[in-house]
TIPASE-721903 format. One record per residue (C-alpha): x, y, z. Coordinates in steps of 0.001 Angstrom, whole numbers, padded with zeros to 6 digits, always signed. Each point is the difference from the previous one (the first is absolute). Layout:
REM residues N
XYZ/...
END
This chain:
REM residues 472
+010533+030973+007237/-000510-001918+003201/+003740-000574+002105/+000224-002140+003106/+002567+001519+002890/+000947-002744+002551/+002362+001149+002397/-000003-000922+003554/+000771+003785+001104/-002742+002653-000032/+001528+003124-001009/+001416-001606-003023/-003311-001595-001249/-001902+003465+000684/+002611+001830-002090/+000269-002328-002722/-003724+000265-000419/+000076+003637+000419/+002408+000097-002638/-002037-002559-002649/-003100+002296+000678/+001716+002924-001549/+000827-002020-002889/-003550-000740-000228/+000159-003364+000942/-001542-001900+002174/+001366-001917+003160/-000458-002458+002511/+002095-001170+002485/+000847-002512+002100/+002450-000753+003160/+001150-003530-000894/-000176-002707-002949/-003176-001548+001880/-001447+002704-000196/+000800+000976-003432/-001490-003355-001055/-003049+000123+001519/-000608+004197-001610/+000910-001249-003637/-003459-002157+000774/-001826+003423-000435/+002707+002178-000987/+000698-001402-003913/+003634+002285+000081/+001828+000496-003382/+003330+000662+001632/+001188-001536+003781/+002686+002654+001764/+001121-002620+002605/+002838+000466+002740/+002382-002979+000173/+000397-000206+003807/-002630-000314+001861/-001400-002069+002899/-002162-002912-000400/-000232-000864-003736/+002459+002548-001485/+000622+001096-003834/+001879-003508-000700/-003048-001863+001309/-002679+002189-001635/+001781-000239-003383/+000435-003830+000433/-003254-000021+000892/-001364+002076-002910/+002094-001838-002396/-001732-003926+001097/-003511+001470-000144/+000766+001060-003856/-000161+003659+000941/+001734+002152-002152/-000334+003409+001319/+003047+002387-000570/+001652+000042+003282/+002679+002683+000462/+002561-000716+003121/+000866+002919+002248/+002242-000643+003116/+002594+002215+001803/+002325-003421+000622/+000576-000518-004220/+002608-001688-001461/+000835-001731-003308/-000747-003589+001001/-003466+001050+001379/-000703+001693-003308/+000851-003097-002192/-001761-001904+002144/-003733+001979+000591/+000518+001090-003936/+001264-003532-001072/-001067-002526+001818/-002864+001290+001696/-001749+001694-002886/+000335+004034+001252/-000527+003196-002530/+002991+001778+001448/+001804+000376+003007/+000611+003949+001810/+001888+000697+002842/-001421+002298+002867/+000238+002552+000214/-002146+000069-004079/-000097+002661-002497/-003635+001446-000301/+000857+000626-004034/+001770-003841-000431/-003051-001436+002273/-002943+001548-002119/+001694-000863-003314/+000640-003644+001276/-003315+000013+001531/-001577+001142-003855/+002318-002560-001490/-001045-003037+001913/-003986+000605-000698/+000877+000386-004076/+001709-003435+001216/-003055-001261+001714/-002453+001607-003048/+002460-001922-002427/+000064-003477+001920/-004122+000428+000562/-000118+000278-003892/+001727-003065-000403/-001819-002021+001871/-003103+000997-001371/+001693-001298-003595/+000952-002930+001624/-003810-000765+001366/-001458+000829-003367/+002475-002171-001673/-000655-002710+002433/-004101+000235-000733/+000873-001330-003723/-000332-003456+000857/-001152-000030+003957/-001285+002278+002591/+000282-000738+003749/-000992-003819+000493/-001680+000060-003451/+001858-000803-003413/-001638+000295-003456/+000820+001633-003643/-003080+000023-001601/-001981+002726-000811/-002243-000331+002733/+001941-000785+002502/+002071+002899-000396/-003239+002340-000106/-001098-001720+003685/+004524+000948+000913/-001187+003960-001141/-002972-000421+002412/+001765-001496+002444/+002721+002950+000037/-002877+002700+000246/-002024-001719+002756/+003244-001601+002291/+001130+003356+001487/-003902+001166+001152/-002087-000852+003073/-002997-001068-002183/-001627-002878-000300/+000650-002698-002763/-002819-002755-001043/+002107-002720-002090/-002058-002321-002036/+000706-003422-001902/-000591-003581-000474/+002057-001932+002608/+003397-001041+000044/+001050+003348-002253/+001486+001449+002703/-002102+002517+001448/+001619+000208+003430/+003753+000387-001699/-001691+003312-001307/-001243+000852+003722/+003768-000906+001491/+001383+001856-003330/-002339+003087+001226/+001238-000503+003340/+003826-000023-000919/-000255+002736-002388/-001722+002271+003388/+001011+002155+002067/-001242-002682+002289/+002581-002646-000886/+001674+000152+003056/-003242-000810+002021/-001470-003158+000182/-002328-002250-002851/-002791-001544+000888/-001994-002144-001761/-003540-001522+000770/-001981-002252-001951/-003453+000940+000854/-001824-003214-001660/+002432-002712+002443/-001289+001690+003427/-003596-000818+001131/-002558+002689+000485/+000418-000375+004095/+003657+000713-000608/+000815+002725-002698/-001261+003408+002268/+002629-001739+002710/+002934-000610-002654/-001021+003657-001537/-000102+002242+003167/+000984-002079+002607/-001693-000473+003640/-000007+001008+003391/+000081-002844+002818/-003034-001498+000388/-001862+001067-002672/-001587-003050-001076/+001036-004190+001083/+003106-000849+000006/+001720+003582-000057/+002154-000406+002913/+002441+003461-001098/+000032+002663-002088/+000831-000281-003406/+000818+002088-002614/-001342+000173-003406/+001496+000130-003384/-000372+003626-000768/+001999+000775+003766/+002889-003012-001152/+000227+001839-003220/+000365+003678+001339/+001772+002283-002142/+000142-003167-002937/-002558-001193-002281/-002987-002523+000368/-000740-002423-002679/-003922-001081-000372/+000004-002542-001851/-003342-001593-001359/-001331+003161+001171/-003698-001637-001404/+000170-002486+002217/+000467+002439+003088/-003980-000135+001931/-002295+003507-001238/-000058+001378+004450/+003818-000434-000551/+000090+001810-002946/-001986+003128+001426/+002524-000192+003337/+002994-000162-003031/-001572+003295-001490/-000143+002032+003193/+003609-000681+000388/+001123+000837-003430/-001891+003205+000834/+001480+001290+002634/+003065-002617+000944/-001370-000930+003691/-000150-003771+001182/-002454-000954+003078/+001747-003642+001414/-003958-002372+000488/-000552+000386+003208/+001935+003345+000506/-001629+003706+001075/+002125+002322-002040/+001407+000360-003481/+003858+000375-000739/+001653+001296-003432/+001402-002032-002038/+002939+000501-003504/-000858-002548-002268/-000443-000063-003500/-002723-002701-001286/+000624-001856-002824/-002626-002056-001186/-000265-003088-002103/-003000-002245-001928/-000322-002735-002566/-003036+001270-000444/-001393+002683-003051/-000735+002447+002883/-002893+001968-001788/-001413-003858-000045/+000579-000287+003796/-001719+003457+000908/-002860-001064-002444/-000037-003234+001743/-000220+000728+003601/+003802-001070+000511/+001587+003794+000414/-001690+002946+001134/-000055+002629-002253/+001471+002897+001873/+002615-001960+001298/+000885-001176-003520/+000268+003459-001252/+002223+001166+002901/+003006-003211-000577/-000581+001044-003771/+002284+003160+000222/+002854-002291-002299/-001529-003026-001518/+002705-002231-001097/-000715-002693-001921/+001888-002838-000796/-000556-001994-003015/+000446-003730-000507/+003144-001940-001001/-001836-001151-003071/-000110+004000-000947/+003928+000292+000344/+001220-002428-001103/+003081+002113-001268/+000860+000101+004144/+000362-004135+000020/+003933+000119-000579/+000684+002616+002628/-002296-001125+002312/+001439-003243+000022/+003439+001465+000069/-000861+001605+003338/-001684-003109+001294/+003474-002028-001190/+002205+002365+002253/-002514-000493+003062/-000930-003447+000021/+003830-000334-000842/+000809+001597+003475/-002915-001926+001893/+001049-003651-000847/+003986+000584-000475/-000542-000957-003690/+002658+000900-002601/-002615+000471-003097/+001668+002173-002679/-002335+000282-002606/-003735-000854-001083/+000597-001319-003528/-002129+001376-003096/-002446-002857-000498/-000406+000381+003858/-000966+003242-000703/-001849-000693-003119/-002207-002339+002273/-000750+002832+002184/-000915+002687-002584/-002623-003003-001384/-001442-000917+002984/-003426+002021+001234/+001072+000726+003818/-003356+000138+001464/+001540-000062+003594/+002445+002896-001628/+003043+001120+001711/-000629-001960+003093/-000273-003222-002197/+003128+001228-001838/+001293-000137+002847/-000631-003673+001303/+001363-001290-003445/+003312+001980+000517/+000426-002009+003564/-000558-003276-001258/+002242+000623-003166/+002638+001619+002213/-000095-003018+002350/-000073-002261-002618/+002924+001280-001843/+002116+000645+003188/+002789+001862-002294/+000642+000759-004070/-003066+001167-001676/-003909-000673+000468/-001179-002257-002849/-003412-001500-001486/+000399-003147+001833/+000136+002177+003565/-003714+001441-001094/-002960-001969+001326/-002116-001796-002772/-003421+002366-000081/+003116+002510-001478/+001274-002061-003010/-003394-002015-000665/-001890+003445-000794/+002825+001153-001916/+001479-002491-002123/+001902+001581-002167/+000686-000541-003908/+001845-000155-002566/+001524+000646-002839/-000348-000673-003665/+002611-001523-002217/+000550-003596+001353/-002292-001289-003001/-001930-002388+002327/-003318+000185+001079/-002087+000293+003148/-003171-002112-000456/-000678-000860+003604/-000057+003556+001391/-003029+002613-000494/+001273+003529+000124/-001578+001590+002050/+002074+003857-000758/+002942+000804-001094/+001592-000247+003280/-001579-002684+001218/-000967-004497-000735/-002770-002021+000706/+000365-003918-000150/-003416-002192-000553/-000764-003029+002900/+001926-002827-001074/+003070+001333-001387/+003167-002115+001119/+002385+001724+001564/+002695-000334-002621/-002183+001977-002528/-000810+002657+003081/+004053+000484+000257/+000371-000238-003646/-002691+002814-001034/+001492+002201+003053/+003439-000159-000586/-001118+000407-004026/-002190+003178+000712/+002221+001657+002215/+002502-000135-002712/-002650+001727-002492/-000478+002696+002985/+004097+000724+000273/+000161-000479-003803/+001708-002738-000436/+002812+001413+003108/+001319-003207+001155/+001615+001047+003406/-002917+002255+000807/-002575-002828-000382/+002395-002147+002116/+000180+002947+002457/-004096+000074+000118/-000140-003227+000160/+002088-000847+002975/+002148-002292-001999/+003763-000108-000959/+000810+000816-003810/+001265-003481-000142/-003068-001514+000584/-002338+001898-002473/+002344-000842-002856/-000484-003668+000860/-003574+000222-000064/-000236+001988-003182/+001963-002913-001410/-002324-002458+001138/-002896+001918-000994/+001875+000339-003868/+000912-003898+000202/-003869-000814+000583/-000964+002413-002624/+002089-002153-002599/-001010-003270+001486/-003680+001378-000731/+000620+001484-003720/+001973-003652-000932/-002369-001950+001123/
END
């Protein structure tokens, strides 16, 4: 069990580590809540033994501190000035274990001590409950319940918390740099920073610059030094996206440094380390790029360590509805909107629709719905035409009329010849959407973006002309 001692006097700190090494534990210490902070950096500590009065940032600061960063490491109190409104207060308010007055009890401390890290062990346990729960339905930036996305969430899990590389794959707009900012945030990394390049908007004459920066100089126009992306994202993670697109001398320079993490600035006469994880992205089949000329082979195999892949919208469809639930909440946020609710023949346009610009296109129809709608719920009239005219939807059996301009195409879907009027066009949709919703009256309406009111009406006129027709 690792314990933390901050105490601003010596002798204390040496014997309460003396003490916790007997008990075969193992302490650290520290002389103020500064420096406590900066140890639990590289010093993970199940238990914090923390005096309460202390110059600089002393045990109420620490634990105040602790307690906004999310930190929930058992802290037990000890001070020699102890009273009952410090206790309630540190225990209470402030989130402490316990609270011991100096001088301590070796037999209370190390039972406390044990205590608190079945605590921590306890608390750890739930979390982990909580994450798994959490990955059900969305994972970091991502959010999906089908089958494969939760397969690419197990991935995810195994590859986040390692220093290798991961080569994500995918037709654009699915999302491939949410999975490299999921990666990211699921890291031991996520406090660093993320940086993304996209290596087919920078010209050839630029990328080696943008990559590993330059020394003034170097070439025209490089009037100061300038760091690269791998020294701006230090101890974070580096996105390369359209990693095909990146030049092949590049790609041998990219190698060397995923071999043995040194960076040269153009221009510059030594090499300096660098802690950056690669992540790398294509819309390209990459066996097809290598075979191609695109990607070099060896440098393919070395991003390859976790190949992620992430499959079209058209593949998931069973994600639509909480996809656009997500998008709802955020687009809600970005334009002050007050949307509520994406109603089911919205949704039941989405599920028909093909998505070839996937989640990104998703995306772009949520916005201009959202907008549109302003508050309530999203609609078929807020969806752009090329939505409805692919999917126009049908209907239901059991009105006893007939449909003779329309050509069905599928059971979900109606073709009307050249040169049919537009009353028979609204007539054989509103008449095969009730066949689709079998004969459901206030679904059809709902479908069709039309009040109840107003589909009885024209089911009456339809039924009047039908008469007119048999009597005459």
């Amino acid at each position: 069990m690792k314990v933390l001692i901050v105490d601003d006097e010596a002798s204390q700190r040496s014997g309460l580590a003396a003490m916790l090494s007997a008990w075969n534990m193992t302490p650290a210490t520290a002389a103020d809540g500064e420096e406590a902070l900066a140890k639990l950096a590289d010093f993970p500590a199940d238990v914090i033994l923390t005096d309460l009065n202390m110059p600089g940032l002393d045990g109420f600061g620490l634990l105040q501190r602790l307690r906004d960063a999310g930190d929930s490491t058992p802290t037990i109190v000890l001070t020699a000035f102890g009273n009952i409104e410090k206790a309630v207060r540190t225990v209470h308010e402030l989130g402490a274990y316990w609270f011991l007055d100096k001088p301590i009890q070796p037999g209370v401390l190390e039972v406390l001590i044990r205590r608190a890290g079945s605590h921590a062990g306890l608390l750890a346990d739930k979390r982990n409950l909580e994450r798994q729960l959490s990955y059900k339905g969305s994972l970091g930036h991502l959010v999906g319940t089908s089958p494969k996305m939760q397969e690419i969430f197990s991935l995810l899990q195994q590859a986040a918390p390692s220093k290798a590389c991961v080569l994500i794959t995918g037709e654009s707009g699915t999302g491939k740099e949410l999975v490299a900012r999921t990666v990211h945030a699921l890291s031991p990394r996520r406090q660093g920073p993320f940086i993304a390049i996209n290596c087919a908007a920078l010209p050839e004459t630029l990328i080696e610059s943008e990559l590993f920066g330059h020394e003034k100089g170097s070439f025209t126009g490089a009037s100061e030094r300038r760091p690269g992306c791998f020294e701006v994202a230090q101890r974070g993670t580096l996105l390369l996206d359209e990693i095909g697109e990146m030049p092949m001398q590049t790609q041998a320079k990219l190698l060397r440094i995923l071999e043995d993490s040194r960076v040269r600035r153009l221009g510059g006469k030594s090499e300096f380390e660098v802690d950056v994880r690669v992540v790398a992205a294509t819309n390209k089949v990459p066996e097809e790029a290598v075979s191609g000329g695109h990607l070099r082979e060896d440098l393919f195999y070395r991003l390859n360590v976790f190949h992620v892949h992430m499959p079209p919208l058209r593949e998931r469809k069973a994600d639509i509805p909480a996809l656009a639930e997500a998008l709802l909440a955020d687009l809600n946020r970005k334009h002050e909107c007050r949307v509520t609710e994406i109603s089911v023949a919205a949704l039941e346009a989405f599920e028909r629709h093909n998505w070839p610009g996937n989640v990104r296109e998703l995306r772009n129809v949520m916005e201009r719905a959202v907008i549109l709608a302003g508050e309530g719920a999203i609609e078929r009239r807020h969806l752009p035409a090329f939505l409805l005219n692919g999917a126009v939807v049908a209907a239901a059996a059991g009105t006893g009329l007939v449909v003779s301009p329309a050509v069905h195409d599928d059971a979900e879907s109606v073709r009307f010849p050249v040169g049919t009027t537009v009353e028979e066009a609204e007539k054989g949709l509103i008449l095969r959407t009730l066949e689709h919703t079998r004969n459901n009256k206030t679904r059809a309406a709902e479908i069709l973006g039309i009040s109840l009111k107003t589909l009885h009406n024209k089911l009456k006129e339809y039924g009047a002309a039908k008469e007119e027709e048999a009597g005459a």
